[in-house]
N, C-alpha and C positions, 0 to 999 in steps of 0.2 A: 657604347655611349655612356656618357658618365656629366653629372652634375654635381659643385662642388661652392662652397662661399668663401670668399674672400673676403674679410675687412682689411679697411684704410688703414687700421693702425696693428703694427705688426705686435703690442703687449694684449691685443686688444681689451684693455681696460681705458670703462668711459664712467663717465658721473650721469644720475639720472636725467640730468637735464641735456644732458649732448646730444646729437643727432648719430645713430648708428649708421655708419656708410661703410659702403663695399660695393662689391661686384658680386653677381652671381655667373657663374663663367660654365657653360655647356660646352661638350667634347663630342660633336655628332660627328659619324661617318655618313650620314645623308639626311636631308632638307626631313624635318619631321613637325605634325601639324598637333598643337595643343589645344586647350581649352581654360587657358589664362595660369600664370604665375602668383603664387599666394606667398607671401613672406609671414613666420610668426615668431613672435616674441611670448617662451613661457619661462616666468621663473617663480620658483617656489623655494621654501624652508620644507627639507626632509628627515622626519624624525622616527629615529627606533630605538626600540630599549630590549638591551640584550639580556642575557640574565644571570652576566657577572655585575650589572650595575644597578639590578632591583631584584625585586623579590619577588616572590612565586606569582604572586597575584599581577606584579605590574607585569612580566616577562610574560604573560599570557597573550597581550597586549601585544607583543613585537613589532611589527612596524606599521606606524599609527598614518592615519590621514596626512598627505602631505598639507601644509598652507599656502595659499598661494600668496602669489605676490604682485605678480603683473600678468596678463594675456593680452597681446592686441596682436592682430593680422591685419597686414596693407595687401595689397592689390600691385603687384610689380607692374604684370603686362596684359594687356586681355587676351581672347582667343587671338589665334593668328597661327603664324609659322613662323620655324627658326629653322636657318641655314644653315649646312654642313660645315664642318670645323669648327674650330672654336668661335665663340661668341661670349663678348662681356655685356652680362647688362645691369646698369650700375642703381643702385638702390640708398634712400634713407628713412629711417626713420626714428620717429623720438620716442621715448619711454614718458618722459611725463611734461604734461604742457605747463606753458607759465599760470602761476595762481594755485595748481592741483596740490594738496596735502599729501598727496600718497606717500606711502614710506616706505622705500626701499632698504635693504637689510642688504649688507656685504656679501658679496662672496667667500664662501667659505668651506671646507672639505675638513671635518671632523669624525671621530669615529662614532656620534649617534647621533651627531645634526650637521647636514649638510644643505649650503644655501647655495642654487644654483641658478643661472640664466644664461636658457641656450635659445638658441635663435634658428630657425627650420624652414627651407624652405622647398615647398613642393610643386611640381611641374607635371598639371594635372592631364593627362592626355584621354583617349577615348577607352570604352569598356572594351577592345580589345587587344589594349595595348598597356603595359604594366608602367604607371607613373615614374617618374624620375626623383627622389627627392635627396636631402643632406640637410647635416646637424652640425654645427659648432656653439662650444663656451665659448662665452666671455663672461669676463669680470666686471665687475659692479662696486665702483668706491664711492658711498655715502658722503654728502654735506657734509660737515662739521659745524658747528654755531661759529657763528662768529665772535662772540664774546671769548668763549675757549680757548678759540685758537690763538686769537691778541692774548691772555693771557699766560697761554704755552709758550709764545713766539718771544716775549718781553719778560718772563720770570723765571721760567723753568726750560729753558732751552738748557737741558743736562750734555750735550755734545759738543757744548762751546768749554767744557770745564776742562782745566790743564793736563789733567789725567788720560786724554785719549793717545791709544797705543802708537804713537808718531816718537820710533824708538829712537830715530838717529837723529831727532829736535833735542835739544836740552830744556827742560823745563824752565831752570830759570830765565829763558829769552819768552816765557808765553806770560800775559799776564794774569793778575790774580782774578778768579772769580768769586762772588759771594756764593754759598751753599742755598741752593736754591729751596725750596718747602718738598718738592719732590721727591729731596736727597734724602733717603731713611739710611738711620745708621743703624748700624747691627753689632751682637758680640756674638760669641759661639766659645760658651765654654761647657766645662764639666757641669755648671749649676745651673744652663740651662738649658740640659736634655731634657726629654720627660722620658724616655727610653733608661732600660739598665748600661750601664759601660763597660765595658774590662776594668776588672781591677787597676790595672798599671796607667790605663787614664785618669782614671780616678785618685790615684795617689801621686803622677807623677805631674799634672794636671794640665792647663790646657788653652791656649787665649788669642781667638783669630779677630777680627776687628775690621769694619771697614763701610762701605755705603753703598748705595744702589737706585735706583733713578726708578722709581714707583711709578712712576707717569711718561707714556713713550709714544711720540707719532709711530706708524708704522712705517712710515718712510725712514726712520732714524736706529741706529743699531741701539741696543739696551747697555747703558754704559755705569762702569762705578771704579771701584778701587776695592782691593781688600789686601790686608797685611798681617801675617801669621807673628805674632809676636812671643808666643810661646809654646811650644809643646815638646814634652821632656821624651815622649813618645816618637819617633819618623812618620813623615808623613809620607804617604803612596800616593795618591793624587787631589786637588780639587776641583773636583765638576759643577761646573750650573747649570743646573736644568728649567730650561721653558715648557711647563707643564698648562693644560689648557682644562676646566673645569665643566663640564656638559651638565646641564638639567634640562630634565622636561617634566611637563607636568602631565601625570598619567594618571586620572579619575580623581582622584584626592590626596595623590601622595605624590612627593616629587621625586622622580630618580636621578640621579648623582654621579658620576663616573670621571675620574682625576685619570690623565695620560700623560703619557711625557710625549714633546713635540721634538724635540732635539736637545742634545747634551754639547755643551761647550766645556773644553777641559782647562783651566789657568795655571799658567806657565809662569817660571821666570825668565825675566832677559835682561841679559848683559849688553855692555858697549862694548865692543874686542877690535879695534882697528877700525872701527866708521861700521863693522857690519854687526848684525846680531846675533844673538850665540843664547841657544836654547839649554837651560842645563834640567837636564832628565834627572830626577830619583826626588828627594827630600826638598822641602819646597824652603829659599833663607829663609831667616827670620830677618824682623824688622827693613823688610822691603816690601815696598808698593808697589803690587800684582794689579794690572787695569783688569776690569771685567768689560770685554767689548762683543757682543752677541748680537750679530745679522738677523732678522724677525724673517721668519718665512713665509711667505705672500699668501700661499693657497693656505698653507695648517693655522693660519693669522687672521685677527680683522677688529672691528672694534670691540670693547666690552659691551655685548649687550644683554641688555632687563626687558625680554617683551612677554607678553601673558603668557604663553602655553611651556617658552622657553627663553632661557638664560647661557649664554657663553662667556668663562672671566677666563682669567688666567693671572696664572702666581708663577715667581722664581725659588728657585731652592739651592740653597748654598750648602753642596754634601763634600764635608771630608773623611778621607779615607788614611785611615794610619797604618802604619807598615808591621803587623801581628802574625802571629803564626797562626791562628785563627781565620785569617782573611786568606790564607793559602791554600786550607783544607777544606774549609768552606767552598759549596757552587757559590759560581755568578747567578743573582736576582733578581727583583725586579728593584731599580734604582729608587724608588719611594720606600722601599720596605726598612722598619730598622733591626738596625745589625748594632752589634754589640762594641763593633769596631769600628764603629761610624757615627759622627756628629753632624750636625744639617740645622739649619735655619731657612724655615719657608716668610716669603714677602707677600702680598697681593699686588697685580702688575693690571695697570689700566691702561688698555691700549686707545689712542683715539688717532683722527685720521687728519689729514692735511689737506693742505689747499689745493 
């Protein structure tokens, strides 16, 4: 015999104000007599702090009270019986009624705060019969203000800009757009590492150039341009990395912890016959490389500032030059600097849609 939840919607992602529905669906091989069906809804912010990301005193600390967030239990079915074979029985219920302040916090899977809501339901039977019960997540997408989003939607929609990777379009049939406040531009040269360089960067010198969209729903990919207009040096590759920033606040000190979420690598592409053609090694010059990077749901969610914890996140634009250095050398950790390596970090504010 097995019990298991079903929700209506197969992303199962809802907004706090939606009604959760499903089925709860039983697999009996014979008629068996309970003492009522309970549904619940818990979800919490769960925080720990390891002790590569604080220090002696906070890591003593490890994994700290979780916060909650929501609890409510409904009442599916009363005592009674349920009949052999399967059986659906179908269930809703809401997270927060109309008027309530509460504040719900994203879903989220991080490596020292994770924000979670799972929903449980147990199928209580007699003291000599072992209950039946089942767990599923779901995700939880946040309101947005509405003032924000009007002005995301009408100023800074950075994914309407000519530059998005749509190779076998010709640019000039797209029209022009204005560069929206969102759009930071960047340089990345010799002058402004704060790290040492290789000599032959340094003297042969150095000049990448290009923009990036600081403000991103998470419905929309993270999008920009960049263009290598100089380097006397080869280049081996460019990566961006979506790095995510963790704090918590742990007795009086806050701890801190930078990851990388996923690395996206920038290519160039040719037109060759209507198809595209990817050319491996040294990156041209003076050609516009799009920066187009998918935000990923679970390791993603909005920036948030709340008392005990904080989640941002930043982009980093790292290049990599072609040294005989970078041969002999291990592979690292992608934040670290290297001598053969130049990099520009952004801060990236995520917010959510409609």
């Amino acid at each position: 015999m097995s019990i298991e939840i079903k929700l209506s919607r197969s992303n199962r992602t809802y907004r706090p104000d939606e009604p959760i529905q499903g089925n709860i669906i039983t697999k009996l091989p014979s008629s068996i007599s309970h003492r009522g069906i309970q549904l619940t809804v818990n979800g919490s912010a769960n925080l720990q702090v390891r002790g590569g990301s604080a220090g002696l005193i906070e890591s003593l600390y490890g994994v700290l009270k979780p916060i909650p967030i929501v609890k409510k239990s409904i009442e599916v079915q009363p005592s009674g019986k349920i009949s052999a074979g399967t059986t659906q029985i179908p269930f809703s219920m809401i997270l927060k009624n109309q008027g309530e302040e509460h504040k719900f916090y994203e879903t989220f899977h991080g490596a020292n705060i994770s924000i979670q809501y799972l929903l449980n339901v147990d199928l209580v039977r007699g003291y000599l019969h072992k209950s039946l019960s089942a767990t599923v997540e779901f995700i939880i997408e946040s309101d947005l203000g509405t003032e924000l989003l009007f002005l995301y939607h009408h100023f800074f929609k950075c994914n309407e800009l000519p530059f998005l990777p749509v190779f076998l379009l010709s640019t000039a049939s797209l029209p022009e757009k204005p560069v929206s406040p969102e759009m930071v531009f960047f340089y990345i040269t010799q002058d402004t590492q704060r790290h040492a360089l290789l000599t032959e960067l340094i003297s042969g010198g150095f000049k990448i150039s290009g923009r990036i969209c600081t403000q991103c729903l998470l419905s929309d990919p993270l999008v920009g341009e960049l263009t290598v207009e100089a380097s006397a040096v080869p280049i081996y590759s460019i990566d961006i990395h979506l790095l995510r920033i963790e704090s918590i606040m742990v007795g009086e000190r806050i701890a801190t912890e930078t990851s990388v979420i996923q690395t996206t690598q920038a290519r160039s592409f040719f037109i060759l016959k209507n198809l595209p053609y990817i050319a491996d090694g040294d990156v041209c010059r003076a050609m516009s490389l799009p920066i187009y990077v998918v935000l990923p749901r679970l390791l993603t969610c909005p920036t948030v500032f709340a008392g005990p914890f904080s989640i941002e996140f930043k982009v980093t634009i790292v290049v990599t030059f072609q040294t005989d250095l970078y041969y002999v050398q291990p592979k690292s950790d992608p934040r670290a600097l290297r001598k053969w390596v130049a990099m520009e970090s952004l801060p990236l504010e995520l917010v959510q849609s409609n």
